[in-house]
C-alpha positions in Angstrom: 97.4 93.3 30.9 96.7 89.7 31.7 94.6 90.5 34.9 97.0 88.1 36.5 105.7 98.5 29.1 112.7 104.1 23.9 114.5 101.5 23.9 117.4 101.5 26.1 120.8 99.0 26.6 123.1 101.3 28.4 124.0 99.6 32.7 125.2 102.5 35.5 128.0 101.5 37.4 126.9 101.9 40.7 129.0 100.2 44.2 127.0 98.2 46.2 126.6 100.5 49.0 125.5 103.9 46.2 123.0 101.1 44.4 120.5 102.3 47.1 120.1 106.0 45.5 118.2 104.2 43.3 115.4 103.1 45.3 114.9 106.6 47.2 111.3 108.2 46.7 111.1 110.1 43.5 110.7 113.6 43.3 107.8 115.4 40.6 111.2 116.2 38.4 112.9 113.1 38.4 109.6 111.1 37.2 108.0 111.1 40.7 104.1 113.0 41.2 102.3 115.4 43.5 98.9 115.6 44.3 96.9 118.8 45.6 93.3 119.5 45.9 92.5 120.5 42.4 95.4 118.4 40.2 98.0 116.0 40.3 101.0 117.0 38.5 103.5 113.9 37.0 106.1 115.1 34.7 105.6 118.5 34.5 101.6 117.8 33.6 98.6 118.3 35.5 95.6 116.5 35.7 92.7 118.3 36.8 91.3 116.5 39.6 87.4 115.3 39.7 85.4 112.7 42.1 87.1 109.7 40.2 90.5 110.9 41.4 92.0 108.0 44.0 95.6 108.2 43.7 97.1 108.7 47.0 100.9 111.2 47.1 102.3 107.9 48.9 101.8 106.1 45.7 102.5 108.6 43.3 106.0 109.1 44.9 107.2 105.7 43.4 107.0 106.9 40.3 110.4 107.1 38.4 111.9 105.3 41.0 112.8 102.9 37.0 114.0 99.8 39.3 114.1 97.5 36.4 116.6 99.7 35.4 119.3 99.3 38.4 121.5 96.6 37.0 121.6 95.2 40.3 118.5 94.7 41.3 116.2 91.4 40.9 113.3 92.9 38.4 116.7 94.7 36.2 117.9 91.1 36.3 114.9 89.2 35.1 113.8 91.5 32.5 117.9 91.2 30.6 117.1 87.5 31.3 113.8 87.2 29.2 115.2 89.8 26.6 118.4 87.8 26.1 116.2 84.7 25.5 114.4 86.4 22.8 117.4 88.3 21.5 119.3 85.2 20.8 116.6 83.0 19.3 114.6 85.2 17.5 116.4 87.2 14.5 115.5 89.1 11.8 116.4 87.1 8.4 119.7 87.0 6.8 121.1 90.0 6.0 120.4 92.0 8.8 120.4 89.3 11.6 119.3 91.6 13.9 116.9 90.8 17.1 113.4 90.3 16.1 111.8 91.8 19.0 111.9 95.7 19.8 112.5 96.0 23.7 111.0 99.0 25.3 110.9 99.8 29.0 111.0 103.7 29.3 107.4 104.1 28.3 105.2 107.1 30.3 102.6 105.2 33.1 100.2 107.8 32.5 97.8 106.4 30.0 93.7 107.1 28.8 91.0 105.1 30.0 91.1 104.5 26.6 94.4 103.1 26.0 93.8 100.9 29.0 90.4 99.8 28.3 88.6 100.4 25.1 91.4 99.8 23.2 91.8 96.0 24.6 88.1 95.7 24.0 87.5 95.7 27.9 83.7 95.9 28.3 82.2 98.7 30.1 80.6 97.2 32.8 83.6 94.8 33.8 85.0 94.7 36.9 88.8 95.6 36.0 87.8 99.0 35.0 86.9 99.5 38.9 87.4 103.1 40.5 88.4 100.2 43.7 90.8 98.5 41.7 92.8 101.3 39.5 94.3 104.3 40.4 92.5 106.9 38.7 94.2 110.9 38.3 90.8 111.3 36.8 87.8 110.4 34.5 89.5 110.1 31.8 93.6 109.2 32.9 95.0 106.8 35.2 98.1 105.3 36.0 98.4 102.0 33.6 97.3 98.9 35.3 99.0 96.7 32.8 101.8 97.1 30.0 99.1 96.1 27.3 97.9 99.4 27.6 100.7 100.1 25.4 99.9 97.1 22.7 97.6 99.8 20.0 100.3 102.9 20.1 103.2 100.3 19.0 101.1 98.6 16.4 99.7 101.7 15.0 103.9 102.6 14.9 104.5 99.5 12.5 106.1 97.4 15.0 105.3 93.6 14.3 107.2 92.0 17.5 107.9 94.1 20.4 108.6 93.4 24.4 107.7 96.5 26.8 108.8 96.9 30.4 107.3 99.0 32.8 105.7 100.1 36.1 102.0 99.5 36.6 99.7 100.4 39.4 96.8 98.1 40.4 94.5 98.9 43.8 95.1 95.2 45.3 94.7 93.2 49.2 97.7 93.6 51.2 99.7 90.7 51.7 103.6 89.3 50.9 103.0 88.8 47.3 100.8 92.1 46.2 101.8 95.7 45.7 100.5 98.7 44.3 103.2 99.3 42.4 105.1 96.2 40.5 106.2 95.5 37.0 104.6 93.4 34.0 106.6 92.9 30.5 104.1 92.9 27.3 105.0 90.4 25.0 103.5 90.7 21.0 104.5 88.8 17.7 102.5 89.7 14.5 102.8 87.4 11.3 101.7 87.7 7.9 101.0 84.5 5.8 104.1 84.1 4.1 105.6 84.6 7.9 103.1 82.0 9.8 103.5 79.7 7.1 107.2 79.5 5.7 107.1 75.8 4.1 104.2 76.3 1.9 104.8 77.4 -1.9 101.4 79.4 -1.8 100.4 80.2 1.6 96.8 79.5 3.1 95.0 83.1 4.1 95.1 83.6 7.5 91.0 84.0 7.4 87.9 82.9 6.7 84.3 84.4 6.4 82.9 84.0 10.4 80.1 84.3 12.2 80.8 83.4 15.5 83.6 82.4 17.9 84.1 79.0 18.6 85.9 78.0 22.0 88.6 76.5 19.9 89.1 79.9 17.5 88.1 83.1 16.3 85.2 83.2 13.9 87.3 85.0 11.2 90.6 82.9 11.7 90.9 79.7 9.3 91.2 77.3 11.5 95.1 76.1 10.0 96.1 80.0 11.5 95.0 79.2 15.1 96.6 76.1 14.9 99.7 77.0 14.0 99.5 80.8 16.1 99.0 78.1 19.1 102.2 76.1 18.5 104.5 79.3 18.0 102.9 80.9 21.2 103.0 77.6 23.3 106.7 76.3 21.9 108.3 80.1 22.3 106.8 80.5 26.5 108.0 76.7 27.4 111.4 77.8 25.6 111.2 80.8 27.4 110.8 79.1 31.1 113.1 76.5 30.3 115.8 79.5 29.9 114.8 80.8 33.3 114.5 78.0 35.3 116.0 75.0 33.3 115.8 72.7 30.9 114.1 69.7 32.8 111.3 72.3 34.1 107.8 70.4 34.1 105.1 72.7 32.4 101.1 72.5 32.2 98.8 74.9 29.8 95.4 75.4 31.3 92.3 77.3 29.7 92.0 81.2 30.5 89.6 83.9 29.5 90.9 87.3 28.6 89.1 89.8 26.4 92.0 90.8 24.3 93.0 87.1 23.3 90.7 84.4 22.1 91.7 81.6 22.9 93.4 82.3 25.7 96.0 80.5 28.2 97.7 80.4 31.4 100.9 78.4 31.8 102.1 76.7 35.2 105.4 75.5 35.8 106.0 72.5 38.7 109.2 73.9 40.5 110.1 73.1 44.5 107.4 70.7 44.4 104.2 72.8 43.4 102.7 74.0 40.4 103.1 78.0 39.9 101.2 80.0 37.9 103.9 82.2 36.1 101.9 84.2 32.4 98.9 84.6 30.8 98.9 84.7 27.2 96.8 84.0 23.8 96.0 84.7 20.0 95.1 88.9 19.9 91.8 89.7 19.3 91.5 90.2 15.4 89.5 93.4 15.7 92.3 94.9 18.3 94.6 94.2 14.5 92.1 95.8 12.7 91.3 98.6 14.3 95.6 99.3 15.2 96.0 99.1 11.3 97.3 95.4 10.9 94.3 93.6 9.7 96.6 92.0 7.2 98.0 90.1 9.8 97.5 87.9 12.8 99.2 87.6 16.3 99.6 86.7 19.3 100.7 88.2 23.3 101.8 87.2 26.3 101.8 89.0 30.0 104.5 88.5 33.0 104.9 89.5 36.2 108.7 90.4 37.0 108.2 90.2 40.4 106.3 87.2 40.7 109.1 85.4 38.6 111.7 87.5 40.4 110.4 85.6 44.0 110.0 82.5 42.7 113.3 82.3 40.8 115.8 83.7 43.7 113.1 82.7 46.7 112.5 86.0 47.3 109.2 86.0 50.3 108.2 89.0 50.6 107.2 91.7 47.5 108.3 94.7 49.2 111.9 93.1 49.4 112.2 95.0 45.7 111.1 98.6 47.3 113.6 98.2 50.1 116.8 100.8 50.6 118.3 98.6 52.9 121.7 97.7 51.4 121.9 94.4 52.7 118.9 93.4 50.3 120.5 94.6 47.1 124.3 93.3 48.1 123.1 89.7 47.6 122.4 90.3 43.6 126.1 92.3 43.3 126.9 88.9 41.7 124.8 89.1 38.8 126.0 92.5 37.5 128.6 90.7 35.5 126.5 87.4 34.8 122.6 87.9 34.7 122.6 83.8 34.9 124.1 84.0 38.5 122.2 81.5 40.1 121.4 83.4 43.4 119.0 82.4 46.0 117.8 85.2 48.8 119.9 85.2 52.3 117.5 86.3 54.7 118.8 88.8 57.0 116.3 89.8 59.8 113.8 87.9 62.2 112.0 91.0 63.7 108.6 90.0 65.3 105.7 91.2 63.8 103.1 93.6 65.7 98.9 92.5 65.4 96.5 95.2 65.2 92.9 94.7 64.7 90.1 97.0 63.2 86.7 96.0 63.7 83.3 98.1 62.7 80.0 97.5 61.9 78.3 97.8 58.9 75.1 97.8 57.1 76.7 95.9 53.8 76.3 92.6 55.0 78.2 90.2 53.5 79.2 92.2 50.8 81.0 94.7 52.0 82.8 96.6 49.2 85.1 98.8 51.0 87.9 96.0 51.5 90.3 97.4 49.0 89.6 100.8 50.4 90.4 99.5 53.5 94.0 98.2 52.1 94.1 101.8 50.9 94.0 103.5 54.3 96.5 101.2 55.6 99.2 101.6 53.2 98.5 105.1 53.1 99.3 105.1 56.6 101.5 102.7 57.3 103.4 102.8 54.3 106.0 99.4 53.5 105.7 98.8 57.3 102.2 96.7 56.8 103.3 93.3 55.7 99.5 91.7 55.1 95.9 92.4 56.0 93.3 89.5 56.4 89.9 89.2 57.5 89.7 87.1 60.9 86.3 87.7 62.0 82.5 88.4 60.5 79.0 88.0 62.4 75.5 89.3 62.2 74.3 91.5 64.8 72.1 88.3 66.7 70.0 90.8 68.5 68.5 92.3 65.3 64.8 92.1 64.7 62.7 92.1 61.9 62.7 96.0 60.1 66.0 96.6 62.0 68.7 97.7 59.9 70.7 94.4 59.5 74.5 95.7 60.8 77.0 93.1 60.2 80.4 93.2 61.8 84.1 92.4 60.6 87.4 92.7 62.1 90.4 92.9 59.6 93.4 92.3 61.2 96.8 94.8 60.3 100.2 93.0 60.2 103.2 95.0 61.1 106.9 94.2 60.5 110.0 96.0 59.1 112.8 94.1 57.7 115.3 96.5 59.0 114.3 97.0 62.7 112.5 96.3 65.5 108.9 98.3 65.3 108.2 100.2 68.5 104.3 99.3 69.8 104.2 103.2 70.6 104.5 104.1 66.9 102.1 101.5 65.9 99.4 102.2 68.1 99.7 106.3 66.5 99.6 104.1 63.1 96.5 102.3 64.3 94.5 105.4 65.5 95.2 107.1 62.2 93.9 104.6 60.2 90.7 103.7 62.3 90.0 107.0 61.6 90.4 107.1 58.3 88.5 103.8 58.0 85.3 105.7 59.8 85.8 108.7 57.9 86.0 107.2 54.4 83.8 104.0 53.8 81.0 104.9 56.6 81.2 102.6 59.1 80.9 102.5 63.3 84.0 101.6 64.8 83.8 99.0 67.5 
């Protein structure tokens, strides 16, 4: 999750020039969705829709699209990175010798509120469960917004140290680096007593009667388990960064709060002369153990953004760069399909001006308008991969107001258009503009200026 997932080895050998088929929108049989007015249908299943329902046919056509799964492609690149980091320096013991970790990356995006949620012990009232910020088919299903949805199915299964690949779908701003659609790997490692502590003739247990968290551990963890859970979680990321991006990388660990993991981390790496934010991570919630049939055991997780590692690793600018069709995008990674460690950095091949629209309405919300990632909505909707970013360039009170007047406020959003692939005509913009000021009066009740 980390708000901020059958087991497959087999590469298609596609030219350069055919590697685009596997970026073209999805139909409902080859993995894609449709929407209509009383379901939406993925995979030959309907959900019934209700008044939580917010996906958008736009968005549910990416499904299937499986780009991690083009062996040419950036996200395809980095995921056999990080599992070939794992597969050669975490093993099973002598005799088998075979890779510790389970990699999964064909799991189904459609998950329960449940899965997504209550199982990570998100609480009710928080914020990530927003109808503004998740894509909802309906009350109770909606398209994952993080691989860790997946964590409680594979640990109910037995599996004690898996990886899981996959598509998820978060309601977001519009700018170069988000997208409603990118890609997240899970990360989980479980360990028994004998497992966390090797050396020791008769192994500490892992717990200890608790009353309350501390910021330093879990009540019920001895305090020996978090320390030692800390050091494999912390030493196995830093190896795993030093893979991708060199040994000599510079790394920082700073204090996050997550409900699944307590404690909980993010780690920054210092590369091109700025610190980057690259996973979130920490030791799993004890009760997530519990209630997934492990309470034996102890563990810990880690979340990544392929993308985001994707763009900083091969300086890619732009996120939808990995949606493109354009062959001249995909040609630059041809290079890896042989060596996953190409080092590759992104040839930019297009200068085409961008077009500025504005939207400006007033309001009644006053500062705290709500309706912003609505508003990102409607243009995407719209507009589809030809909005680059969205930002907010003016807000003002209506000065003539007096007191008892309903206090209007007014902001201006400004809509940024450009197309890595051709020139955009003003003429089709302006149709682009119209339809989307009226969508924008239409849907979150405002006056168009």
């Amino acid at each position: 999750m980390y708000l901020a997932s059958t087991i497959t080895r087999s590469c298609l050998r596609l030219s350069s020039r055919t590697s685009t088929l596997w970026n073209r929108p999805a139909s409902s049989s080859a993995g894609g969705g449709t929407l209509t007015d009383t379901h939406v249908e993925i995979n030959g299943k309907q959900y019934a829709v209700d008044g939580i329902t917010n996906a958008t046919q736009p968005l549910l056509d990416k499904l299937g699209q499986r780009l991690h799964h083009n062996p040419i492609h950036p996200l395809h690149l980095i995921k056999r990175r990080i599992h070939e980091y794992f597969e050669k320096t975490y093993r099973k013991p002598n005799p088998s010798s075979a890779p510790l970790f389970t990699c999964l990356d064909d799991v189904h995006p459609v998950v329960t509120v449940q899965q997504n949620f209550d199982e990570l012990l998100v609480p009710a009232d928080h914020p990530a469960r927003a109808k503004g910020d998740n894509y909802y088919l309906n009350k109770d299903y909606l398209l994952r917004a993080h691989t860790s949805a997946h964590q409680a199915e594979f640990l109910r299964s037995g599996l004690d140290a898996f990886l899981v690949t996959g598509d998820v779908y978060r309601r977001d701003c519009v700018d170069r680096t988000h997208y409603p659609c990118f890609h997240q790997m899970e990360g989980v490692r479980l360990y028994t007593s004998a497992e966390l502590f090797p050396n020791e003739v008769h192994p500490p247990s892992l717990f200890v009667e608790g009353s309350e968290d501390t910021a330093e551990r879990q009540s019920t963890h001895n305090p020996a388990t978090t320390e030692v859970l800390e050091k494999e979680l912390k030493s196995t990321l830093e190896g795993l960064v030093r893979h991708l991006f060199g040994a000599d990388i510079k790394t920082e660990w700073a204090g996050e709060y997550f409900p699944f993991t307590h404690p909980s981390w993010e780690l920054n790496i210092y590369f091109q002369d700025q610190w980057l934010e690259v996973l979130g991570c920490g030791i799993m919630r004890q009760q997530i153990l519990d209630q997934a049939g492990a309470s034996s055991k102890v563990g810990w997780a880690f979340g990544v953004g392929l993308e985001r590692l994707a763009m900083i690793l091969y300086g890619i600018p732009d996120i939808r760069f990995f949606w493109t069709t354009y062959h001249r995008f995909l040609d630059q990674f041809e290079p890896a399909r042989n060596d996953i460690n190409a080092q590759i950095q992104f040839t930019p091949f297009s200068k085409f001006a961008v077009c500025h629209k504005d939207v400006s309405f007033w309001t009644t919300a006053g500062k705290d308008f709500a309706g912003e990632n609505d508003l990102m909505e409607i243009a995407r909707e719209e507009a589809g991969d030809l909005i680059e970013w969205i930002e907010k360039v003016d807000y003002f009170e209506n000065p003539k107001a007096k007191p008892g007047d309903a206090k209007f406020s007014s902001y201006c959003y400004r809509l940024n258009f450009r197309s890595h692939e051709r020139q955009l005509l003003n003429t089709e913009i302006n149709d682009i503009q119209l339809r989307i000021r009226a969508k924008v009066a239409d849907k979150l009740g405002v006056i168009l200026r």
